[in-house]
C-alpha positions in Angstrom: 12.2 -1.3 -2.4 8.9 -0.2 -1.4 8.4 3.2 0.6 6.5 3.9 3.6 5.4 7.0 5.4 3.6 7.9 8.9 1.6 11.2 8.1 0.6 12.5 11.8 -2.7 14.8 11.4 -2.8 13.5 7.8 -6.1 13.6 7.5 -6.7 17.6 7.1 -4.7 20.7 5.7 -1.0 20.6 5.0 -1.1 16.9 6.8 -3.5 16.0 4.2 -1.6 17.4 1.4 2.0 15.7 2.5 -0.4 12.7 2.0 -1.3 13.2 -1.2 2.4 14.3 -3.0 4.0 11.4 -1.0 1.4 8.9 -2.5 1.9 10.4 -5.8 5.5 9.6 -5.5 5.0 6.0 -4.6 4.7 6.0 -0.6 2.3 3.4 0.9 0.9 5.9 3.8 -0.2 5.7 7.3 -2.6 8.6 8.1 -2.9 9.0 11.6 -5.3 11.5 13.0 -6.9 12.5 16.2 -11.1 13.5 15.6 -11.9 13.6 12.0 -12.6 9.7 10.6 -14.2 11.0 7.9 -11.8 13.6 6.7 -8.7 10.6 7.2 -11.4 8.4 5.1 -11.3 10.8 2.6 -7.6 11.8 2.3 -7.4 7.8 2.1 
């Protein structure tokens, strides 16, 4: 079963870092963010 996970203000800070331990547990993830492209690019 695959797993799936909607990070809201993923893209910086603790957001960022819930982003990064889910993935290395084997979530697909949806960053969503509200300014920062290039720092949800880069979580990514």
């Amino acid at each position: 079963m695959e797993k799936y996970a909607l990070v809201t203000g993923g893209s910086r800070g603790i957001g960022r870092s819930i982003c990064v331990k889910l993935a290395e547990m084997g979530y697909h993830i949806l960053i969503n963010y509200k300014s920062n492209e290039a720092e949800a690019l880069s979580t990514k």
